[in-house]
PyMOL Python script that loads the backbone (N, CA, C, O; Angstrom):
from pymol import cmd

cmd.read_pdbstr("""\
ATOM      1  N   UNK A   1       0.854  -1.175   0.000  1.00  0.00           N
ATOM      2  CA  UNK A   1       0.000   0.000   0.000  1.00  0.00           C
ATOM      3  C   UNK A   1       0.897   1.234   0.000  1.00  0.00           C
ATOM      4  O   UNK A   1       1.524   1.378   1.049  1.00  0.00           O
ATOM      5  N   UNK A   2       1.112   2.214  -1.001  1.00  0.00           N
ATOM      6  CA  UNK A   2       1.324   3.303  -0.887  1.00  0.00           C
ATOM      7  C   UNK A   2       1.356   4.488   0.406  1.00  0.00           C
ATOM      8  O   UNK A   2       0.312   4.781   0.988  1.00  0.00           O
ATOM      9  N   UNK A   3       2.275   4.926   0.657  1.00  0.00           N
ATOM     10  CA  UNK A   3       1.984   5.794   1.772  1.00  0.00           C
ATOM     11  C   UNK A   3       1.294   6.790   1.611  1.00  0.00           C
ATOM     12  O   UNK A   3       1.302   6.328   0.470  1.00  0.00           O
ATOM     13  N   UNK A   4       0.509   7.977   1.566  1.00  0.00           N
ATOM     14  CA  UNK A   4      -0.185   8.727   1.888  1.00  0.00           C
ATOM     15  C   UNK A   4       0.234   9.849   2.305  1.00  0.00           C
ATOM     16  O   UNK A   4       0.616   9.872   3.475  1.00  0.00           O
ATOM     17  N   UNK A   5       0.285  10.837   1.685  1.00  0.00           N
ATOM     18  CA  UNK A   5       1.206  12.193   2.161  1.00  0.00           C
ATOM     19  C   UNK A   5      -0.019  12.814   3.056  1.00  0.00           C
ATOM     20  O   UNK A   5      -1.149  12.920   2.581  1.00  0.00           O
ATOM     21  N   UNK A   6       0.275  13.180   4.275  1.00  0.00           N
ATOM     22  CA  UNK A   6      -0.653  13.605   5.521  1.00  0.00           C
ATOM     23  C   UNK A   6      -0.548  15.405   4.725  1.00  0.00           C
ATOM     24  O   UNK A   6      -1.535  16.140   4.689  1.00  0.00           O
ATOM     25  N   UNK A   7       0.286  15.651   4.387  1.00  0.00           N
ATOM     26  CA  UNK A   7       0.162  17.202   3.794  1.00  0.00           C
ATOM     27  C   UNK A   7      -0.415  17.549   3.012  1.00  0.00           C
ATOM     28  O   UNK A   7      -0.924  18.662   3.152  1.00  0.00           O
ATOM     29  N   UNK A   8      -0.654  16.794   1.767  1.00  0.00           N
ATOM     30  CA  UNK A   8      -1.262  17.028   0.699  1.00  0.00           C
ATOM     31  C   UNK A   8      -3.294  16.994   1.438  1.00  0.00           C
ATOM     32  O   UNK A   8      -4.126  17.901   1.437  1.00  0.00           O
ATOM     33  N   UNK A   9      -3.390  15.683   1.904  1.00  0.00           N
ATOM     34  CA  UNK A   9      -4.726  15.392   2.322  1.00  0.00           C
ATOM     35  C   UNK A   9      -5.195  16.566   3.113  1.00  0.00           C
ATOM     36  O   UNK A   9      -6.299  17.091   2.972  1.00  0.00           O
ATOM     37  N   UNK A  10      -3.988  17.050   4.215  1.00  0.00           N
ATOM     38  CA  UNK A  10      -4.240  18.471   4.936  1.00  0.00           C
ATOM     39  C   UNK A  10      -4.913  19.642   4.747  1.00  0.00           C
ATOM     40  O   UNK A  10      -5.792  20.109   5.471  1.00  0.00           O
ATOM     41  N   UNK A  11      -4.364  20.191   3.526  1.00  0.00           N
ATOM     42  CA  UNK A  11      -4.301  20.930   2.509  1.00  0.00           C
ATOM     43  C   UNK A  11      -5.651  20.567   1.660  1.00  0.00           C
ATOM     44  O   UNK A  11      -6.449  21.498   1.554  1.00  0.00           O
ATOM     45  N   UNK A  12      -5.969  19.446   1.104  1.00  0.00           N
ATOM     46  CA  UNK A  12      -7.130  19.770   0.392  1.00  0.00           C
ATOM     47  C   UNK A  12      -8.519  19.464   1.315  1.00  0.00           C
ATOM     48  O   UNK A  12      -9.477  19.187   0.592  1.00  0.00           O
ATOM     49  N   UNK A  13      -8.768  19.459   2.500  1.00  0.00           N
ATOM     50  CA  UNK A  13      -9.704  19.389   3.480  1.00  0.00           C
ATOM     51  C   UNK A  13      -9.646  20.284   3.704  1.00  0.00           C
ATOM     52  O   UNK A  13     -10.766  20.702   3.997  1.00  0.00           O
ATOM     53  N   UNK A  14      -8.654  21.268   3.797  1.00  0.00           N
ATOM     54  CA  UNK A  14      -8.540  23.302   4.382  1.00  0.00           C
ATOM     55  C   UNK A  14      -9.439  23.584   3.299  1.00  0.00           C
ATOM     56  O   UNK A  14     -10.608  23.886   3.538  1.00  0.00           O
ATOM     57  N   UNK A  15      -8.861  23.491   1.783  1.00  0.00           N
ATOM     58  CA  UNK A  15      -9.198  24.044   0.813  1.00  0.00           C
ATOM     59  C   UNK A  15     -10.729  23.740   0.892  1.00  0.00           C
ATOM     60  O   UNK A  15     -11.458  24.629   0.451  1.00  0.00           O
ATOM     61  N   UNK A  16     -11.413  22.446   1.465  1.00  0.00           N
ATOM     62  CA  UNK A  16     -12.982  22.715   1.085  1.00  0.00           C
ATOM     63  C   UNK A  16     -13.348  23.106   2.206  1.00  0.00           C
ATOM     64  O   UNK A  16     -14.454  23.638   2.302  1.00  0.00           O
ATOM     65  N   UNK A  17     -12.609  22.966   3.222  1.00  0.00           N
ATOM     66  CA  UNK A  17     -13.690  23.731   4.217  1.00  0.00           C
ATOM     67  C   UNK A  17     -13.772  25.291   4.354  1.00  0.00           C
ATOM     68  O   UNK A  17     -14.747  25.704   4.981  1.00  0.00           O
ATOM     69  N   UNK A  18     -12.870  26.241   3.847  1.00  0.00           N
ATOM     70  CA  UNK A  18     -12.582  27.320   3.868  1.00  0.00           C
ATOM     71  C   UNK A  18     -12.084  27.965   2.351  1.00  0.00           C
ATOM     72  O   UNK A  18     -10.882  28.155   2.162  1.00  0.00           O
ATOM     73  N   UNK A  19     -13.324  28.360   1.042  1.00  0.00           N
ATOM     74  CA  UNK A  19     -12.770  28.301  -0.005  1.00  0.00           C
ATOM     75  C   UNK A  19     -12.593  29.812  -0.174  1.00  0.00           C
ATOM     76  O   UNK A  19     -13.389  30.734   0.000  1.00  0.00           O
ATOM     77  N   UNK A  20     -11.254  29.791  -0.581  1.00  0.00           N
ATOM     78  CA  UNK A  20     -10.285  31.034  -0.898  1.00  0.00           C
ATOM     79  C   UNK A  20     -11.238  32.161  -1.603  1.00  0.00           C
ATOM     80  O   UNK A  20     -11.839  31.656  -2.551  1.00  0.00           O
ATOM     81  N   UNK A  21     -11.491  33.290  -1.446  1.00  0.00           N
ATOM     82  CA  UNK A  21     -12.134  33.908  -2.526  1.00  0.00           C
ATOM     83  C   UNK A  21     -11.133  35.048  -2.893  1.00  0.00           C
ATOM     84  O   UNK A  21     -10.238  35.531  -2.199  1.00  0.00           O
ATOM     85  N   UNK A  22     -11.562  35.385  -4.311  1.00  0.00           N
ATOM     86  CA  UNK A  22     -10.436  36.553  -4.830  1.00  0.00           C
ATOM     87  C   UNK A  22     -11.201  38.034  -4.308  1.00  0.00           C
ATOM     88  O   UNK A  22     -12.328  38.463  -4.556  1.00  0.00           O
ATOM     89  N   UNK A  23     -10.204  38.544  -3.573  1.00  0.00           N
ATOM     90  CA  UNK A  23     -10.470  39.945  -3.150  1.00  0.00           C
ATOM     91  C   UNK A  23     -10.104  40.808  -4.141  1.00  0.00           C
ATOM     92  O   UNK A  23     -10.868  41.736  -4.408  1.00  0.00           O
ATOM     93  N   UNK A  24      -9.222  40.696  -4.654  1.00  0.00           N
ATOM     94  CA  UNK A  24      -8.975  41.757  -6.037  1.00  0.00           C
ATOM     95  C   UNK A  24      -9.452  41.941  -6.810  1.00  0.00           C
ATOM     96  O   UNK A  24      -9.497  43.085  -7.261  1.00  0.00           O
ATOM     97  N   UNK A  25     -10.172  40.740  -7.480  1.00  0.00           N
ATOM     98  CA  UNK A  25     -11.149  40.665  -8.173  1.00  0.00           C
ATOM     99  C   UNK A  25     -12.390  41.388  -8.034  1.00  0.00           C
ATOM    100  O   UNK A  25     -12.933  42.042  -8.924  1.00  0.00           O
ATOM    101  N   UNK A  26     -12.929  41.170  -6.474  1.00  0.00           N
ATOM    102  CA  UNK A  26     -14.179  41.521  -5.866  1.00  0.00           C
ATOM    103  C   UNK A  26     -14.112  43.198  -5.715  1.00  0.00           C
ATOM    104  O   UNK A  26     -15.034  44.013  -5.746  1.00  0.00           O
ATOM    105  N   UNK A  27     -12.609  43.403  -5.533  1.00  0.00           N
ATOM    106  CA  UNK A  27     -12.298  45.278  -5.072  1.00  0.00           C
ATOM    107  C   UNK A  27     -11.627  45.446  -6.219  1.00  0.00           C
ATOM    108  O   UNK A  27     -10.436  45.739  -6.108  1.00  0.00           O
ATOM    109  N   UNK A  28     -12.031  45.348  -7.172  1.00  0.00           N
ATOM    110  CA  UNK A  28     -11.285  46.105  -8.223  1.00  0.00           C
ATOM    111  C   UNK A  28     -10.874  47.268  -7.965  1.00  0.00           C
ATOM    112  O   UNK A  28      -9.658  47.387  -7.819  1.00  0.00           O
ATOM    113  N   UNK A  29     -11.746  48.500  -7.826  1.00  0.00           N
ATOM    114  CA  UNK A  29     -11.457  50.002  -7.456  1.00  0.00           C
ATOM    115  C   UNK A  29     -10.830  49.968  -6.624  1.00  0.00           C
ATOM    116  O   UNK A  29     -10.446  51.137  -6.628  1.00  0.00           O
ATOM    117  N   UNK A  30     -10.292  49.460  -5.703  1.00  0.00           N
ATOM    118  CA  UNK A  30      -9.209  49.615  -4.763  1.00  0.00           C
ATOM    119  C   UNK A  30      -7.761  49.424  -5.452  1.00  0.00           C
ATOM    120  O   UNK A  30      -6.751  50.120  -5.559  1.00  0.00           O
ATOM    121  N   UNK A  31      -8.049  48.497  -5.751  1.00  0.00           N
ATOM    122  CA  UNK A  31      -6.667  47.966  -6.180  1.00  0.00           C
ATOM    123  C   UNK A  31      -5.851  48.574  -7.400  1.00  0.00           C
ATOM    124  O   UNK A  31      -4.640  48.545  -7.619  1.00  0.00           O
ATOM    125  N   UNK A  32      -7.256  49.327  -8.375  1.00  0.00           N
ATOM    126  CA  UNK A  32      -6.740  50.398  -9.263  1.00  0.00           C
ATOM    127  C   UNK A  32      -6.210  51.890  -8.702  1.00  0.00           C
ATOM    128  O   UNK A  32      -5.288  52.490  -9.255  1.00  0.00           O
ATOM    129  N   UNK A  33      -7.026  52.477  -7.360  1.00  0.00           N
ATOM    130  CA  UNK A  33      -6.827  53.546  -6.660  1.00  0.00           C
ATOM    131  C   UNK A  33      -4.949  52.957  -5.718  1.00  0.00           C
ATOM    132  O   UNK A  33      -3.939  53.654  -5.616  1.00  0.00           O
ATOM    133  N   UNK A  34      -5.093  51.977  -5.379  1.00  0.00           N
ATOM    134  CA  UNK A  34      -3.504  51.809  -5.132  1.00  0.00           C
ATOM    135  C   UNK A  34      -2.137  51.842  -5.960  1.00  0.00           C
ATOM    136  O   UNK A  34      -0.981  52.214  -5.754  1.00  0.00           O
ATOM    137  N   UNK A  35      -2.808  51.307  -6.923  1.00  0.00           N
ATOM    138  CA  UNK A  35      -2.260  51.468  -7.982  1.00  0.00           C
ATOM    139  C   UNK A  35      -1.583  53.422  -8.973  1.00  0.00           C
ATOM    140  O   UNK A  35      -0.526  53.878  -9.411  1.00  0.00           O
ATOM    141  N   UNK A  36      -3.111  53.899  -8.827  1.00  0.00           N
ATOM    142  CA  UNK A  36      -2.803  55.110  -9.234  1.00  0.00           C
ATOM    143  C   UNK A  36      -2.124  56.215  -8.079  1.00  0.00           C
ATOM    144  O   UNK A  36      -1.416  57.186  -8.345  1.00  0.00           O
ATOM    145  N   UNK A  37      -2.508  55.814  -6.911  1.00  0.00           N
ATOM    146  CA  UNK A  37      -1.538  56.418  -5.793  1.00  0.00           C
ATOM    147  C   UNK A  37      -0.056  55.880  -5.591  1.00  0.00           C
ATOM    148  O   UNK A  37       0.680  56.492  -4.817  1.00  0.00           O
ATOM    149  N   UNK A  38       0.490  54.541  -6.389  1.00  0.00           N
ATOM    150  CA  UNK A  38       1.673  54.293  -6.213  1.00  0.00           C
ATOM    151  C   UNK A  38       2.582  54.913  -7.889  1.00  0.00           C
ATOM    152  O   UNK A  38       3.736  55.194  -8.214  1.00  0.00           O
ATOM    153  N   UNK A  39       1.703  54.889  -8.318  1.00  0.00           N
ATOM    154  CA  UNK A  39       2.773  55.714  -9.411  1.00  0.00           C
ATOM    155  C   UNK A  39       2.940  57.478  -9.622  1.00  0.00           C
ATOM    156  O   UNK A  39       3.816  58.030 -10.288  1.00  0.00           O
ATOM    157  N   UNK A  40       1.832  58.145  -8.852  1.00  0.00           N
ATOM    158  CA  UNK A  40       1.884  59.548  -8.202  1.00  0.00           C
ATOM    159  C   UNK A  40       2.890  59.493  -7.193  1.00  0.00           C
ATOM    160  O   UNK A  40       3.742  60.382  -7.181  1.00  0.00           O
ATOM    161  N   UNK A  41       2.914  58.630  -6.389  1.00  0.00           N
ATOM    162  CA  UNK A  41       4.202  58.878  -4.972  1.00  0.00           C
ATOM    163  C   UNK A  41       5.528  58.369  -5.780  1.00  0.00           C
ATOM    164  O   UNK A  41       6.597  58.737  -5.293  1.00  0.00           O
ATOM    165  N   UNK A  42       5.582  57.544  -6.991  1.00  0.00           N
ATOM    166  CA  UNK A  42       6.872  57.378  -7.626  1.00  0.00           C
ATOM    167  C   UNK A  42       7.181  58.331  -8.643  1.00  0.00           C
ATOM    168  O   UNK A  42       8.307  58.457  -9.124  1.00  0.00           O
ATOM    169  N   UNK A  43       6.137  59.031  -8.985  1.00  0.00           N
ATOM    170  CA  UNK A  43       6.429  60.561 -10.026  1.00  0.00           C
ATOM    171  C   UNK A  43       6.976  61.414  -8.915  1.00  0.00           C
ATOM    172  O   UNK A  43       8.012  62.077  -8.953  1.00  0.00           O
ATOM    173  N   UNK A  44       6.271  61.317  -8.089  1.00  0.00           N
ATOM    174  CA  UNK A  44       6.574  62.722  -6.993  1.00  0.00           C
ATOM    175  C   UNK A  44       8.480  62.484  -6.332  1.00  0.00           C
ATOM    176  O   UNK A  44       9.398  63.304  -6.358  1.00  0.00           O
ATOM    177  N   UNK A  45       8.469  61.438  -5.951  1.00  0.00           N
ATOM    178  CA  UNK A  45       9.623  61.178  -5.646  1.00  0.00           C
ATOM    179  C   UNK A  45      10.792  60.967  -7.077  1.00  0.00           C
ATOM    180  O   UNK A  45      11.966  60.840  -6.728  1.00  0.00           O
ATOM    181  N   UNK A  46      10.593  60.939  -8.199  1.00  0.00           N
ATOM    182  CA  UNK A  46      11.523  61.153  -9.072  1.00  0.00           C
ATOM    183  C   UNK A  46      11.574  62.425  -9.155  1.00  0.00           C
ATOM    184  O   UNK A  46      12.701  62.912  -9.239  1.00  0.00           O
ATOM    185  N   UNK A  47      10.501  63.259  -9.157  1.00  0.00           N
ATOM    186  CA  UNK A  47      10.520  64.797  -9.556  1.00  0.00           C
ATOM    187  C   UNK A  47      11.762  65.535  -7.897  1.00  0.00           C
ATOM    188  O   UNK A  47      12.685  66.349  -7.912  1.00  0.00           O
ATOM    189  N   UNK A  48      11.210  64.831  -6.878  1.00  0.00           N
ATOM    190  CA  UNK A  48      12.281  65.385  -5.927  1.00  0.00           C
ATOM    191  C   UNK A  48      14.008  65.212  -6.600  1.00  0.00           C
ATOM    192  O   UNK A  48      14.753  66.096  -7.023  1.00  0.00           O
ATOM    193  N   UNK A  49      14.271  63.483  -6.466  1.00  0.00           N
ATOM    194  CA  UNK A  49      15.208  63.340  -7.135  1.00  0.00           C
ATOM    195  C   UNK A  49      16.110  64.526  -8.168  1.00  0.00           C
ATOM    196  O   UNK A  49      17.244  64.955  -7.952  1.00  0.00           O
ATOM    197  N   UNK A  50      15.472  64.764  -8.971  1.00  0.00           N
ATOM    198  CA  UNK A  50      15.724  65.544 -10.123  1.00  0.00           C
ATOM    199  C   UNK A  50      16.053  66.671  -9.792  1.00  0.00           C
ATOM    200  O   UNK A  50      17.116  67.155 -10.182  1.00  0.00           O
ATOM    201  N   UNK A  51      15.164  67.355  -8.964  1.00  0.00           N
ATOM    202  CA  UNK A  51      15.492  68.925  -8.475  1.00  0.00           C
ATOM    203  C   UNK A  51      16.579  68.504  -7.820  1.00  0.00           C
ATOM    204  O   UNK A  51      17.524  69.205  -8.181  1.00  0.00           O
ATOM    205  N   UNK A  52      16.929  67.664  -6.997  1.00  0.00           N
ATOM    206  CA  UNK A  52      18.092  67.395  -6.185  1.00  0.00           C
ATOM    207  C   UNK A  52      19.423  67.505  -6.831  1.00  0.00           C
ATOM    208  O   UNK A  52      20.190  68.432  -6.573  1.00  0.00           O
ATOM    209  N   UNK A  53      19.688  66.574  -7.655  1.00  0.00           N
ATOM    210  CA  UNK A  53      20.291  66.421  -8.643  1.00  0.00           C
ATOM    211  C   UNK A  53      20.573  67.765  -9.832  1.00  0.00           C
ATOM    212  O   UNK A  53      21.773  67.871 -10.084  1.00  0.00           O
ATOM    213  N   UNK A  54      19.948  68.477 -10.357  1.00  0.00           N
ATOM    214  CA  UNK A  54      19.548  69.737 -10.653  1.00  0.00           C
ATOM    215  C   UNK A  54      20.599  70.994  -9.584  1.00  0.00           C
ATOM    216  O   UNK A  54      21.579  71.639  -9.954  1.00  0.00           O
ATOM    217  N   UNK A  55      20.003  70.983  -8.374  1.00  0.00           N
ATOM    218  CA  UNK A  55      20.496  71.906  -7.585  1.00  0.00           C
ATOM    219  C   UNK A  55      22.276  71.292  -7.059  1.00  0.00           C
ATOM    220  O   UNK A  55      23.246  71.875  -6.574  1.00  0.00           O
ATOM    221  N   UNK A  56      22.076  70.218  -7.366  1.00  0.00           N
ATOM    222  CA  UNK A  56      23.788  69.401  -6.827  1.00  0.00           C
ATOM    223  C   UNK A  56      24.803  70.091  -7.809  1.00  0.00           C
ATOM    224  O   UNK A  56      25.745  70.833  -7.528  1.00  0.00           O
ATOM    225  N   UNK A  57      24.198  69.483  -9.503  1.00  0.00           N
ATOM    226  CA  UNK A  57      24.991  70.137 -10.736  1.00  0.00           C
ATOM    227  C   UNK A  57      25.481  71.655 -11.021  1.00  0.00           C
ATOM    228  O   UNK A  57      26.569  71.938 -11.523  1.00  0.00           O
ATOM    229  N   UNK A  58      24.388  72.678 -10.575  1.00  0.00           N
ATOM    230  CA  UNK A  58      24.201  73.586 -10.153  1.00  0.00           C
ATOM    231  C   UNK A  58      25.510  74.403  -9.424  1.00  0.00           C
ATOM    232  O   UNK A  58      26.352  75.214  -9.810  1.00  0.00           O
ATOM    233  N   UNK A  59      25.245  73.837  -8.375  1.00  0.00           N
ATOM    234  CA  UNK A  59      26.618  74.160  -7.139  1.00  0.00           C
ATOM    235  C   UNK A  59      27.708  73.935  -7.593  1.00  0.00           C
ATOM    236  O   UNK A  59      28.513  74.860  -7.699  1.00  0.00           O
ATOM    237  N   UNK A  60      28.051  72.564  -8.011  1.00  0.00           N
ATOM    238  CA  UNK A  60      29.123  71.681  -8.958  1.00  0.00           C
ATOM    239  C   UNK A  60      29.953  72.812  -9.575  1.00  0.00           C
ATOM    240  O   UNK A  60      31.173  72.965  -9.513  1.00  0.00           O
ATOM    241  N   UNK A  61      28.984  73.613 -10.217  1.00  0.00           N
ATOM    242  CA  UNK A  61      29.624  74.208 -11.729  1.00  0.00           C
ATOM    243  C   UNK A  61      29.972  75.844 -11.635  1.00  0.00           C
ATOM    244  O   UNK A  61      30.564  76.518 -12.478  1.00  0.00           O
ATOM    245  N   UNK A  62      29.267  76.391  -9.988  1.00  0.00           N
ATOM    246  CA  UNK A  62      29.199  77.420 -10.004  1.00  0.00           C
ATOM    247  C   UNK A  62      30.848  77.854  -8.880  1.00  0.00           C
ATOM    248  O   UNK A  62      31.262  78.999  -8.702  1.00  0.00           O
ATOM    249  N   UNK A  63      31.431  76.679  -8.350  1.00  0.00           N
ATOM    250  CA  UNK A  63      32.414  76.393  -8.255  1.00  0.00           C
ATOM    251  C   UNK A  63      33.479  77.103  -8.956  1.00  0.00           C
ATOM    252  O   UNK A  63      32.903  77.570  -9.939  1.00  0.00           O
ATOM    253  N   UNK A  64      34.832  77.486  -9.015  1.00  0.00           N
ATOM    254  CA  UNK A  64      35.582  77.933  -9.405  1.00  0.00           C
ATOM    255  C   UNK A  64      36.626  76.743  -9.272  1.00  0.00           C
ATOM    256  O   UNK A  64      36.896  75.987  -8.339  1.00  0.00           O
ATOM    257  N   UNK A  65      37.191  76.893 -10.793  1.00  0.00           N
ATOM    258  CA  UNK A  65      38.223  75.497 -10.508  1.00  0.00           C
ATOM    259  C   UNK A  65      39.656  75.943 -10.294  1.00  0.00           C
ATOM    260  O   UNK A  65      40.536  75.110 -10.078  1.00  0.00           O
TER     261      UNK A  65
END
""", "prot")
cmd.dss("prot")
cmd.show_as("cartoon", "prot")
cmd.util.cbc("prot")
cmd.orient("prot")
C-alpha cells in the first residue's frame, strides 16, 4: 500500500472547508486607486530626485576650478 502524504490530504480538506475567494477581483477600485496612488508617490519622488540632482549640478559648476 502506498503511503499517503498527511500534507497534501491536509491541505485539500482546508481548501474545502474554507474556499479562498479573490479579493482583487471583488475590489477592483481599490486595487486600481492603489495602484494610481503608487505611481503619483513614484512621479513625486523622481521629480524630488531631479530637483536634487539639478540643484547638486548647479553648485558643482558654479564652483571655481
Amino acid at each position: 500500500m502506498p503511503a499517503i502524504n498527511n500534507a497534501i490530504v491536509a491541505r485539500d480538506t482546508i481548501s474545502r472547508i474554507v474556499p479562498r475567494e479573490n479579493w482583487a477581483q471583488q475590489e477592483a477600485g481599490v486595487v486600481v486607486v492603489f495602484c494610481i496612488v503608487f505611481v503619483v508617490g513614484v512621479g513625486l519622488i523622481g521629480l524630488w530626485i531631479s530637483k536634487w540632482l539639478a540643484k547638486r549640478r548647479a553648485s558643482k559648476a558654479a564652483l571655481p576650478a
